[in-house]
TORSEBA-852269 format. One record per atom (N, C-alpha, C, O): residue number from 1; residue in one letter; atom name; x, y, z. Coordinates in steps of 0.2 Angstrom, whole numbers, plus 5000, padded with zeros to 4 digits. Example, Ala and Ser with C-alpha at 12.3 -4.5 7.8 and 13.67 -1.06 7.14 Angstrom:
// TORSEBA-852269
+------+------+------+------+------+------+
| resi | resn | name |   xx |   yy |   zz |
+------+------+------+------+------+------+
|    1 |    A |    N | 5066 | 4972 | 5039 |
|    1 |    A |   CA | 5062 | 4978 | 5039 |
|    1 |    A |    C | 5066 | 4984 | 5039 |
|    1 |    A |    O | 5071 | 4983 | 5042 |
|    2 |    S |    N | 5064 | 4989 | 5035 |
|    2 |    S |   CA | 5068 | 4995 | 5036 |
|    2 |    S |    C | 5064 | 5000 | 5039 |
|    2 |    S |    O | 5067 | 5006 | 5040 |
+------+------+------+------+------+------+
END
This chain:
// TORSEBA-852269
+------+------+------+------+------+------+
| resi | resn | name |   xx |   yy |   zz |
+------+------+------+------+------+------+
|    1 |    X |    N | 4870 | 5007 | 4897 |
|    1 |    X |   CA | 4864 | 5003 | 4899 |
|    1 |    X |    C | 4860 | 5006 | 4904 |
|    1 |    X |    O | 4862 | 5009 | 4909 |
|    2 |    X |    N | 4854 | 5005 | 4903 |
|    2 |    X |   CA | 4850 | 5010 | 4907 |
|    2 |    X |    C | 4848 | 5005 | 4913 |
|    2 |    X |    O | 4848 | 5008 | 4918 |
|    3 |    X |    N | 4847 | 4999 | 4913 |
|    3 |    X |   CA | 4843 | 4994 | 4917 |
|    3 |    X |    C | 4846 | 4993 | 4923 |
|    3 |    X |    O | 4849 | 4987 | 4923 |
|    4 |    X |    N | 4847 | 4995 | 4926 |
|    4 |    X |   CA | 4855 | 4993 | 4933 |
|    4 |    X |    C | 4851 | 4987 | 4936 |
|    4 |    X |    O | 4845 | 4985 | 4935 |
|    5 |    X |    N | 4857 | 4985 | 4939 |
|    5 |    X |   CA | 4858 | 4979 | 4945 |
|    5 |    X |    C | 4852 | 4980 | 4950 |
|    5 |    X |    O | 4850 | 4985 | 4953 |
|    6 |    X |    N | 4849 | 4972 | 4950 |
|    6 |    X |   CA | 4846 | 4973 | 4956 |
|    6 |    X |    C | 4846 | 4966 | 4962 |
|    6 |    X |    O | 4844 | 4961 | 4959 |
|    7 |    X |    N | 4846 | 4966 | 4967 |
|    7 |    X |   CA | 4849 | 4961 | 4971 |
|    7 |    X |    C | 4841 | 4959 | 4976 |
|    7 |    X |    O | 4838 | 4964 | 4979 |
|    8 |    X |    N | 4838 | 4955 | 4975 |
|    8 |    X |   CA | 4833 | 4952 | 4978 |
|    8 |    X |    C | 4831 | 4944 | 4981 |
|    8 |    X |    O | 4833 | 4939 | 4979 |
|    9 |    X |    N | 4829 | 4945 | 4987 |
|    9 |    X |   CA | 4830 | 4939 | 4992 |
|    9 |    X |    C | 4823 | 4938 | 4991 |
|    9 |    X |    O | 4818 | 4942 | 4991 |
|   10 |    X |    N | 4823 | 4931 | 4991 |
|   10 |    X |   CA | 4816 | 4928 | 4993 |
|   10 |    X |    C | 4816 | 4921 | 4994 |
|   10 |    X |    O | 4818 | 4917 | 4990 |
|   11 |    X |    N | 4813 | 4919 | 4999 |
|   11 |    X |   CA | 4811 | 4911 | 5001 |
|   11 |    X |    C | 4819 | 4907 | 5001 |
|   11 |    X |    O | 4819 | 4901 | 4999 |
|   12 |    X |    N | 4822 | 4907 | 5002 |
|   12 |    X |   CA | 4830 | 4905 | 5001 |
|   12 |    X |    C | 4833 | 4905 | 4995 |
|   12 |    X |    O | 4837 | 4900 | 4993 |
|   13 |    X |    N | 4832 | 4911 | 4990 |
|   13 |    X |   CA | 4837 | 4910 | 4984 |
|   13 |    X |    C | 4837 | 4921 | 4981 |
|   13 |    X |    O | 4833 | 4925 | 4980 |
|   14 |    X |    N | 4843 | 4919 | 4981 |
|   14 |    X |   CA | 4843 | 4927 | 4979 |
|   14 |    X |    C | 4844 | 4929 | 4971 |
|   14 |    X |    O | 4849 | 4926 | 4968 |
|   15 |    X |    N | 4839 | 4934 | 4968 |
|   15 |    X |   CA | 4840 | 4934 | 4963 |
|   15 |    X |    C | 4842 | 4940 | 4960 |
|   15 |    X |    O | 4840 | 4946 | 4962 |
|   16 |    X |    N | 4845 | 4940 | 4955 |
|   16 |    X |   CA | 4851 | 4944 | 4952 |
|   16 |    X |    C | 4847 | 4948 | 4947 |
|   16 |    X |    O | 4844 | 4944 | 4943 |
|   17 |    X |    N | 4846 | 4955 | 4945 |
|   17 |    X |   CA | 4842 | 4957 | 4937 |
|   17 |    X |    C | 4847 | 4965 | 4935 |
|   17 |    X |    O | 4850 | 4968 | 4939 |
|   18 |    X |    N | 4846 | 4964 | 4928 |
|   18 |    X |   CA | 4847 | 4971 | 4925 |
|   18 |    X |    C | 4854 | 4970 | 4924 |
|   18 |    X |    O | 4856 | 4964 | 4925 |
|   19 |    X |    N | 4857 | 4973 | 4923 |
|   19 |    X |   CA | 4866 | 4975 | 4920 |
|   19 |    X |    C | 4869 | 4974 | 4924 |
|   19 |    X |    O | 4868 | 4978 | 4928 |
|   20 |    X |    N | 4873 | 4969 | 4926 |
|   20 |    X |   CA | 4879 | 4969 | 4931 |
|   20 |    X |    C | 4886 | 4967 | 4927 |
|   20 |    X |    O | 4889 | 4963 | 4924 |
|   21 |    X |    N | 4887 | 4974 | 4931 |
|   21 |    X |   CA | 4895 | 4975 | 4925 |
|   21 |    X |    C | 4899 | 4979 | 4931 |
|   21 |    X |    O | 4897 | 4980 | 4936 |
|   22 |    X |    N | 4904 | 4981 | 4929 |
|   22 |    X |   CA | 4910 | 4985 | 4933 |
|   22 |    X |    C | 4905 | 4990 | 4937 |
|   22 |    X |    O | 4904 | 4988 | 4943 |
|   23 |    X |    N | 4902 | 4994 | 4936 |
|   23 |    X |   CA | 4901 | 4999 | 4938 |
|   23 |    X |    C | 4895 | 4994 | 4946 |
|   23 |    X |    O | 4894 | 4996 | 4951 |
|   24 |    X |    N | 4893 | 4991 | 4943 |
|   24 |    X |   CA | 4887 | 4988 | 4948 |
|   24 |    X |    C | 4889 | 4982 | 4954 |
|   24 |    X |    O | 4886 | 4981 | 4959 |
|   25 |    X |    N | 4894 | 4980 | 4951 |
|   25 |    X |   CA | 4896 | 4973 | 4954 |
|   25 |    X |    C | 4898 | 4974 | 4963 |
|   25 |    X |    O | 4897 | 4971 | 4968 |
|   26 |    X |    N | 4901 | 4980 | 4964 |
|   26 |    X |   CA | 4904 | 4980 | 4972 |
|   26 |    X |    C | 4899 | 4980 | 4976 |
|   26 |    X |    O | 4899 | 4976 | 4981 |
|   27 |    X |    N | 4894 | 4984 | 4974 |
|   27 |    X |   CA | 4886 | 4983 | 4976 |
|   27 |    X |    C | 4885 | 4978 | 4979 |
|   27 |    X |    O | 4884 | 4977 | 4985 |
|   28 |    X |    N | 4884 | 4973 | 4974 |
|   28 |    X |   CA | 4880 | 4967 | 4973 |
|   28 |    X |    C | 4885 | 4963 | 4978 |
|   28 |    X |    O | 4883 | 4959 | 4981 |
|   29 |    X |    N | 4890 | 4964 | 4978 |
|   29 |    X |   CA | 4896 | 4959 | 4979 |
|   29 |    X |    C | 4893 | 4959 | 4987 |
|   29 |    X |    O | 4889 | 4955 | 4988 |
|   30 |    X |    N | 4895 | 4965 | 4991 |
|   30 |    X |   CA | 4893 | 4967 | 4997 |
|   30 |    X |    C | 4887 | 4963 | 5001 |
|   30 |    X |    O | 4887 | 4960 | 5007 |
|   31 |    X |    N | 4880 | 4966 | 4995 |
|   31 |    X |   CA | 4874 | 4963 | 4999 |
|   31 |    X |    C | 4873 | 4958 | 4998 |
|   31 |    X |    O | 4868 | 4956 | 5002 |
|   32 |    X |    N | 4876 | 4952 | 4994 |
|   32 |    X |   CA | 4873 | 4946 | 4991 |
|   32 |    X |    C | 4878 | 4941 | 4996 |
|   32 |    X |    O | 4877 | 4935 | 4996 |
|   33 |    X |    N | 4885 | 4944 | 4999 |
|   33 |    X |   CA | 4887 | 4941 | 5003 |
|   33 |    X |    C | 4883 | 4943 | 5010 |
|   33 |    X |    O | 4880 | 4938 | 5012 |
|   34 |    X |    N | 4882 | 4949 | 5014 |
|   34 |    X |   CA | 4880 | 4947 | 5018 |
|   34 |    X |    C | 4871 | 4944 | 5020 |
|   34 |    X |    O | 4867 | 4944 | 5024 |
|   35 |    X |    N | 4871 | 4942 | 5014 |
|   35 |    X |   CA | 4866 | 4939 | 5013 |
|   35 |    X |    C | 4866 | 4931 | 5016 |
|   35 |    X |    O | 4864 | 4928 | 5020 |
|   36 |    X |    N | 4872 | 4929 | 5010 |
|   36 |    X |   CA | 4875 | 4923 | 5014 |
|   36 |    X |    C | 4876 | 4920 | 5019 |
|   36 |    X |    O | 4875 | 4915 | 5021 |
|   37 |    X |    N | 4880 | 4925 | 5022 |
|   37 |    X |   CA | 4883 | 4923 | 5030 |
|   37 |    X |    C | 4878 | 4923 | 5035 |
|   37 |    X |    O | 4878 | 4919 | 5040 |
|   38 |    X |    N | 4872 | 4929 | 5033 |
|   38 |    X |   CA | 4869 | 4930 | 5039 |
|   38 |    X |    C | 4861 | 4929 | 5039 |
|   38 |    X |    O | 4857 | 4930 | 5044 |
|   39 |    X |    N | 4859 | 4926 | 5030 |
|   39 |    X |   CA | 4853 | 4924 | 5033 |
|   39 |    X |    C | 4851 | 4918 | 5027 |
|   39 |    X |    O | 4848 | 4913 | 5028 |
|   40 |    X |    N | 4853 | 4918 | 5022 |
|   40 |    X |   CA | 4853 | 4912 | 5017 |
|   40 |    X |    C | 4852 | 4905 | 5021 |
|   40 |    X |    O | 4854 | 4905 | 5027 |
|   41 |    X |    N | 4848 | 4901 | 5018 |
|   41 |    X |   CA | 4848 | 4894 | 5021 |
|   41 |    X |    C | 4854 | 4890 | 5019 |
|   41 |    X |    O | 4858 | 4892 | 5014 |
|   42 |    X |    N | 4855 | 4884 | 5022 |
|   42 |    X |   CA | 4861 | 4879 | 5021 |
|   42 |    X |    C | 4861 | 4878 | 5012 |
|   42 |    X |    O | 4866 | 4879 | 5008 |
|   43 |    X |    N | 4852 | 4876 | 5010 |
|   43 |    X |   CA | 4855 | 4875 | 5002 |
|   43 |    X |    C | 4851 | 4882 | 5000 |
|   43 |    X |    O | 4846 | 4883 | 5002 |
|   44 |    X |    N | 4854 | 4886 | 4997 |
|   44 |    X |   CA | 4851 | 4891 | 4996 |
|   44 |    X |    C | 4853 | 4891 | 4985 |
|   44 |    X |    O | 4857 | 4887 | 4981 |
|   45 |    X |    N | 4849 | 4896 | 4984 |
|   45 |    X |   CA | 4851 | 4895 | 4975 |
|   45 |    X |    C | 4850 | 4903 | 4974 |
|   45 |    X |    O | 4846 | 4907 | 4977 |
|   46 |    X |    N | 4855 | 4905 | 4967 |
|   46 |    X |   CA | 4858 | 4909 | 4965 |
|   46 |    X |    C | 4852 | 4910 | 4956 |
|   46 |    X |    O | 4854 | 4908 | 4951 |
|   47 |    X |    N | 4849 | 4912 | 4957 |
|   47 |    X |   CA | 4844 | 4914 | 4949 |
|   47 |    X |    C | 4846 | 4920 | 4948 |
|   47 |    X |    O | 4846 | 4925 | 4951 |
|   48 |    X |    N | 4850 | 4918 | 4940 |
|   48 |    X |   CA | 4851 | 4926 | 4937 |
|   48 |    X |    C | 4848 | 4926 | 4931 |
|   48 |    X |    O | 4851 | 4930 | 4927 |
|   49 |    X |    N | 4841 | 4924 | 4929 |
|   49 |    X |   CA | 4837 | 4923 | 4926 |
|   49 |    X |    C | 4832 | 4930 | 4924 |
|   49 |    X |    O | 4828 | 4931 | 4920 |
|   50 |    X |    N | 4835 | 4936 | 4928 |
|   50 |    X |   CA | 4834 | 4942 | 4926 |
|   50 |    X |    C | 4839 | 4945 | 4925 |
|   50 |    X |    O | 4838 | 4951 | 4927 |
|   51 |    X |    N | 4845 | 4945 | 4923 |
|   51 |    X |   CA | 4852 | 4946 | 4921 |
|   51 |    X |    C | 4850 | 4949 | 4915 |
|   51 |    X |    O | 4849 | 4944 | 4912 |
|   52 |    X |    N | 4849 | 4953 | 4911 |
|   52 |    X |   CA | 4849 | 4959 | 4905 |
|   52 |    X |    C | 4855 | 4957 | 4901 |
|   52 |    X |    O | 4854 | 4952 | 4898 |
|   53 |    X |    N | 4860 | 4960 | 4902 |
|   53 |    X |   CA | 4868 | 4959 | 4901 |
|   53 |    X |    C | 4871 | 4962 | 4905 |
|   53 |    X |    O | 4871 | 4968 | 4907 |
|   54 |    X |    N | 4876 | 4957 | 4906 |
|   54 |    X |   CA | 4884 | 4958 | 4910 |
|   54 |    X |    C | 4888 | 4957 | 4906 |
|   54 |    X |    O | 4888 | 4956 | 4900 |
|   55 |    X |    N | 4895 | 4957 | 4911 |
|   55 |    X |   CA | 4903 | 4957 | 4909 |
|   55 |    X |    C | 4906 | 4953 | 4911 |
|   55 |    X |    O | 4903 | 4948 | 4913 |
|   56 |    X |    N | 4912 | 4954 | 4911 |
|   56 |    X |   CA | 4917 | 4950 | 4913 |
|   56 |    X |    C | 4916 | 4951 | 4922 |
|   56 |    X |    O | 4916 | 4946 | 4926 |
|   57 |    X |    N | 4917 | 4955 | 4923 |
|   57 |    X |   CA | 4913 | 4956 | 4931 |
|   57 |    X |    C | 4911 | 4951 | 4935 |
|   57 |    X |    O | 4914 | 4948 | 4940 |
|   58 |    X |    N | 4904 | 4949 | 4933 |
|   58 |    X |   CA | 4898 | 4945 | 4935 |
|   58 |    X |    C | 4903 | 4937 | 4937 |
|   58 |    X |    O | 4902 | 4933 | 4942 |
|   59 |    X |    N | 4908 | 4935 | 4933 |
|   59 |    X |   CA | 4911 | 4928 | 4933 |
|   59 |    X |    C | 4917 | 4929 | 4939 |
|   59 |    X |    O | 4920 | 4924 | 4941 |
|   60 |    X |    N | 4919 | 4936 | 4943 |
|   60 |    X |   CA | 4922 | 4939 | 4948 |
|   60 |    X |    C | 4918 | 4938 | 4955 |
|   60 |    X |    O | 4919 | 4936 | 4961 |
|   61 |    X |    N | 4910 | 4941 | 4950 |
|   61 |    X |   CA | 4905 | 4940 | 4957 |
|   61 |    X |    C | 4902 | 4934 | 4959 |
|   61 |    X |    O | 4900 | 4933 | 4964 |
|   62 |    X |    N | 4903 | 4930 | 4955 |
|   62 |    X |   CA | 4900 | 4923 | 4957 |
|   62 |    X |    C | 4906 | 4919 | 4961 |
|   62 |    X |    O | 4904 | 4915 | 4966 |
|   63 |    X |    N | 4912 | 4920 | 4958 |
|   63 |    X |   CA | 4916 | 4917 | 4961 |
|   63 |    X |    C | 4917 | 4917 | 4969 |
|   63 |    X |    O | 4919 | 4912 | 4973 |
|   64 |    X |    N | 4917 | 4924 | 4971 |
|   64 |    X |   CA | 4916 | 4927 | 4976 |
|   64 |    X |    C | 4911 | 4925 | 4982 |
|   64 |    X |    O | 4912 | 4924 | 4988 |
|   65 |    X |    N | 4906 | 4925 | 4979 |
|   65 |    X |   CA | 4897 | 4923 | 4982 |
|   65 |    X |    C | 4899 | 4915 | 4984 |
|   65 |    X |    O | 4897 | 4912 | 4989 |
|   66 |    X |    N | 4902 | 4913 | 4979 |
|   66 |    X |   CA | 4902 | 4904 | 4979 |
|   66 |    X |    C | 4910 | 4902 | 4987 |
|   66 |    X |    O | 4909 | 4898 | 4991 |
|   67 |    X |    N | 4916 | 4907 | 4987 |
|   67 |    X |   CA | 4918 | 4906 | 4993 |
|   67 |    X |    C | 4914 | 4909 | 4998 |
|   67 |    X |    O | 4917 | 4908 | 5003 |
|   68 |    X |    N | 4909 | 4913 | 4998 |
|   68 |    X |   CA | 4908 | 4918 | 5004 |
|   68 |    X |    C | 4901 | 4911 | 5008 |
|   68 |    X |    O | 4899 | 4910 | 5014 |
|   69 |    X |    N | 4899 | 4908 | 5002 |
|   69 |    X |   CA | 4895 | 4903 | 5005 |
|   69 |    X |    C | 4898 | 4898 | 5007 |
|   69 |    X |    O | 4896 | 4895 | 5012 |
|   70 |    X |    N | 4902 | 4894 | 5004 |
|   70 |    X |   CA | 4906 | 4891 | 5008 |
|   70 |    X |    C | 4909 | 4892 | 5015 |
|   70 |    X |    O | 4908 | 4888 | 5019 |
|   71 |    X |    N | 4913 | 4896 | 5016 |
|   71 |    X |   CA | 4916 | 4900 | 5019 |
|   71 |    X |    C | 4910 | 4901 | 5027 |
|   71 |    X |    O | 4911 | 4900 | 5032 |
|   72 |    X |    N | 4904 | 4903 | 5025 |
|   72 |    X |   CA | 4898 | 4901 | 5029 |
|   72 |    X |    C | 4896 | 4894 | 5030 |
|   72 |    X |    O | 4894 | 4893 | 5036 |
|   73 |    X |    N | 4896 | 4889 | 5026 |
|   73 |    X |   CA | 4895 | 4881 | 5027 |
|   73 |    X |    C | 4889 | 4880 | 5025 |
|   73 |    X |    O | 4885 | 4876 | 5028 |
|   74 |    X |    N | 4888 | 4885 | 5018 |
|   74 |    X |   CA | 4881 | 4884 | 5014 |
|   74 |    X |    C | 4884 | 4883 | 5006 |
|   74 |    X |    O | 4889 | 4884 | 5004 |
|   75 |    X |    N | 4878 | 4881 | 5004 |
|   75 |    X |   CA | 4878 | 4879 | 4996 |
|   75 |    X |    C | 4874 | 4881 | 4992 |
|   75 |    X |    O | 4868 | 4879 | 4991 |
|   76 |    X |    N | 4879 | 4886 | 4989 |
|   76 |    X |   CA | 4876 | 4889 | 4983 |
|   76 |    X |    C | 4874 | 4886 | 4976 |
|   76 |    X |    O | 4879 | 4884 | 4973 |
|   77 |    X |    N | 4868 | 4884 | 4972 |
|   77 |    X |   CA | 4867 | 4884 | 4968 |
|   77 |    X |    C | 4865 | 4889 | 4965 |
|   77 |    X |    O | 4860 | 4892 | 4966 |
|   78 |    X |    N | 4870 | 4890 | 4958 |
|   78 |    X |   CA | 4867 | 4894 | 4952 |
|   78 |    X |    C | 4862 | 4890 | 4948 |
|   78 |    X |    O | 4863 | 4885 | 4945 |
|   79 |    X |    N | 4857 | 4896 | 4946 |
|   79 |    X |   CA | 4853 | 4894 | 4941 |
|   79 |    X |    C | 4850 | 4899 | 4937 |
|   79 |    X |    O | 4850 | 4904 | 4939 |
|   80 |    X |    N | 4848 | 4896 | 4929 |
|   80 |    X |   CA | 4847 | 4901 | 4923 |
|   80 |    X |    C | 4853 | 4906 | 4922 |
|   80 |    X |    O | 4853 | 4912 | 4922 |
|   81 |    X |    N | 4858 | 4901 | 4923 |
|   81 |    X |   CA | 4865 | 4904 | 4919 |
|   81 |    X |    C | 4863 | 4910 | 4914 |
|   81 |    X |    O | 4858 | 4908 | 4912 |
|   82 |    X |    N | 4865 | 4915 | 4910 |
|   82 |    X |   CA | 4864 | 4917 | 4904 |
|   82 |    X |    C | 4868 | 4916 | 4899 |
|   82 |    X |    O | 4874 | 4917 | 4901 |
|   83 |    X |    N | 4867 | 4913 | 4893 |
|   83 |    X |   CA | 4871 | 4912 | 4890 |
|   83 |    X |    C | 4878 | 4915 | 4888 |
|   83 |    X |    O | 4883 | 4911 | 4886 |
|   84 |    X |    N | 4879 | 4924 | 4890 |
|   84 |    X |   CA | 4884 | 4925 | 4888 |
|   84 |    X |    C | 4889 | 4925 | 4894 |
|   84 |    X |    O | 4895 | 4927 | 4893 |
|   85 |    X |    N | 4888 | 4923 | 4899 |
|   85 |    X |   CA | 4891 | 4922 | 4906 |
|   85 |    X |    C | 4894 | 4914 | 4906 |
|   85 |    X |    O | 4900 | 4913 | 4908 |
|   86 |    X |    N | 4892 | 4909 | 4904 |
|   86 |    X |   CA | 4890 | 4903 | 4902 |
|   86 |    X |    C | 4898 | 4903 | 4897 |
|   86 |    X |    O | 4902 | 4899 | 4898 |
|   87 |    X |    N | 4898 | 4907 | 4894 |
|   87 |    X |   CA | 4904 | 4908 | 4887 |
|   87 |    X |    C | 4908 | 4909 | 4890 |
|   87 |    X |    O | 4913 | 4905 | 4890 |
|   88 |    X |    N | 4908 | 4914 | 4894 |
|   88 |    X |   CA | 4914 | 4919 | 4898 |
|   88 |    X |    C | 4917 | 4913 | 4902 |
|   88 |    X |    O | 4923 | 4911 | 4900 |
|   89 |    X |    N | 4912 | 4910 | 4908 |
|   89 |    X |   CA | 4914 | 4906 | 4910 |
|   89 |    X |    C | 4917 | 4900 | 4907 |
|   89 |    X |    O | 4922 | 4897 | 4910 |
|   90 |    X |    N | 4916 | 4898 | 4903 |
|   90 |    X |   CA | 4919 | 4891 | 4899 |
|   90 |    X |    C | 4924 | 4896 | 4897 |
|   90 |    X |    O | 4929 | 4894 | 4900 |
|   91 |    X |    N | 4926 | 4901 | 4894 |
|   91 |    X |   CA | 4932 | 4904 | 4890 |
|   91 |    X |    C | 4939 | 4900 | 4895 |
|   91 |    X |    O | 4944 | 4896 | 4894 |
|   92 |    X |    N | 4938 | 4905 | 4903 |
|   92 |    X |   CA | 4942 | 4903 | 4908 |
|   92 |    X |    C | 4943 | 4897 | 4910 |
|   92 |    X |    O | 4947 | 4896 | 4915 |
|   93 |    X |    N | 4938 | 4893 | 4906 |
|   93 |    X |   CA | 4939 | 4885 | 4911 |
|   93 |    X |    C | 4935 | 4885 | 4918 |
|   93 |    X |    O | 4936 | 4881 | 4923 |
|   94 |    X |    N | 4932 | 4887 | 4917 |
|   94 |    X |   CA | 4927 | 4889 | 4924 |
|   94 |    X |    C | 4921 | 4884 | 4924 |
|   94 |    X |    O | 4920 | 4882 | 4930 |
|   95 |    X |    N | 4918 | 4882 | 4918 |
|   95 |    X |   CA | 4911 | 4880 | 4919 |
|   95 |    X |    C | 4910 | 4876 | 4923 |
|   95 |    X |    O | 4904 | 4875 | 4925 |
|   96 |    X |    N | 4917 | 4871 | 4925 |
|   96 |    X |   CA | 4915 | 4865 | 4930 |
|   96 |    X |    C | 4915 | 4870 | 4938 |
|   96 |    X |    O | 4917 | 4866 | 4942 |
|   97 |    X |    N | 4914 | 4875 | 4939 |
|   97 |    X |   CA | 4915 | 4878 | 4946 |
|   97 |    X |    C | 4908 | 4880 | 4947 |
|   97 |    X |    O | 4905 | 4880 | 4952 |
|   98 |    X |    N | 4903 | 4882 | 4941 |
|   98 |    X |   CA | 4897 | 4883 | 4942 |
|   98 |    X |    C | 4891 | 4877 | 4944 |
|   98 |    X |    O | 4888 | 4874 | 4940 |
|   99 |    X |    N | 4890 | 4878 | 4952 |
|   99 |    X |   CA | 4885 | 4873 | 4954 |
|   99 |    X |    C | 4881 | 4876 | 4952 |
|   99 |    X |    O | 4879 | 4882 | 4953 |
|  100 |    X |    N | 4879 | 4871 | 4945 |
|  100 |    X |   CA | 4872 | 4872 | 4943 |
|  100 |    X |    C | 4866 | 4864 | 4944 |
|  100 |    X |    O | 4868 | 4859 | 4942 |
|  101 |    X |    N | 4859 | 4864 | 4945 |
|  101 |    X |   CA | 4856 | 4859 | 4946 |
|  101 |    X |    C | 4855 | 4854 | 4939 |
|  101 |    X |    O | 4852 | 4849 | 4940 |
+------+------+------+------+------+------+
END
């Protein structure tokens, strides 16, 4: 996949674009947490609405991002789930973990 990951902050919500699979996600994991801790607002929200295709990965990264924001005593909302993440996610029993609006 040619389109890599791309991690973008703006106005209190970080957004997610391009392929996020194994080879991308440590990255992402890294700066979208210290995003979290150190400058996210209380309600802060999660757009992966430029999400290309992912893997099984991304359902690793979100879970992650969602204690890393807790764990700071902010609240993550995800929004524009992508449909094949949304699957992954229900596969596992997960779908009730994604705060979504």
């Amino acid at each position: 996949m040619a389109d890599s990951a791309q991690l973008v902050f703006d106005a209190g919500r970080m957004r997610v674009g391009g392929v996020v699979d194994f080879s991308s996600v440590v990255s992402l994991l890294r700066r979208g947490e210290d995003w979290l801790r150190d400058q996210a607002p209380v309600g802060c929200r999660l757009d992966l609405s430029g999400v290309s295709h992912c893997n099984s990965a991304v359902a690793a990264l979100l879970l992650s991002w969602l204690r890393a924001a807790r764990a700071a005593g902010k609240e993550l909302t995800v929004e524009n789930v992508p449909d094949d993440l949304r699957g992954q996610m229900e596969l596992a029993g997960l779908e009730d973990v994604l705060p979504t609006p």
